[in-house]
C-alpha positions, -999 to +999 in steps of 0.1 A: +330+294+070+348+271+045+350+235+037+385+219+043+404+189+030+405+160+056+436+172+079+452+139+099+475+159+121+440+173+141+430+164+176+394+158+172+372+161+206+333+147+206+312+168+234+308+155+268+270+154+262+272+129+236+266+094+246+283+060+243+258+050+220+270+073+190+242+091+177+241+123+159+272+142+170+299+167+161+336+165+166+354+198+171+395+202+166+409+235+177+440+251+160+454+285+165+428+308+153+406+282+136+383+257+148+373+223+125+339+208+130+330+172+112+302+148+118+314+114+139+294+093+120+312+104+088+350+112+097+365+107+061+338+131+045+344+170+046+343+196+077+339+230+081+363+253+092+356+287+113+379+317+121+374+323+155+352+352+156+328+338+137+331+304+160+326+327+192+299+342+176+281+307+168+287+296+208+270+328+218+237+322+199+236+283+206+239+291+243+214+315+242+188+289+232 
């Protein structure tokens, strides 16, 4: 895992599960070999970056839960 610069050439996608009202909610942006997670509330600030084994690895255990 590793924090990135802001990078305005991603396509950011919220989750289906998150509602019109906002709330608290990731984005996700998807490039080869790399997935980029931010917080919608806070766009401009920081996001994480995660090779994709480790991302596969986090989607595993959250869907275990």
């Amino acid at each position: 895992m590793s924090t990135d610069t802001i990078s305005p050439e991603l396509t950011w996608f919220k989750s289906s599960y998150s509602g019109a009202e906002g709330g608290e909610c990731l984005e996700a942006a998807a490039t080869p070999g790399t997935v980029h997670v931010r917080d919608s509330k806070a766009p401009a600030r920081a996001q994480l970056a995660f090779g994709a084994l480790e991302w596969d690895a986090f989607v595993r255990f959250a869907v275990t839960r």
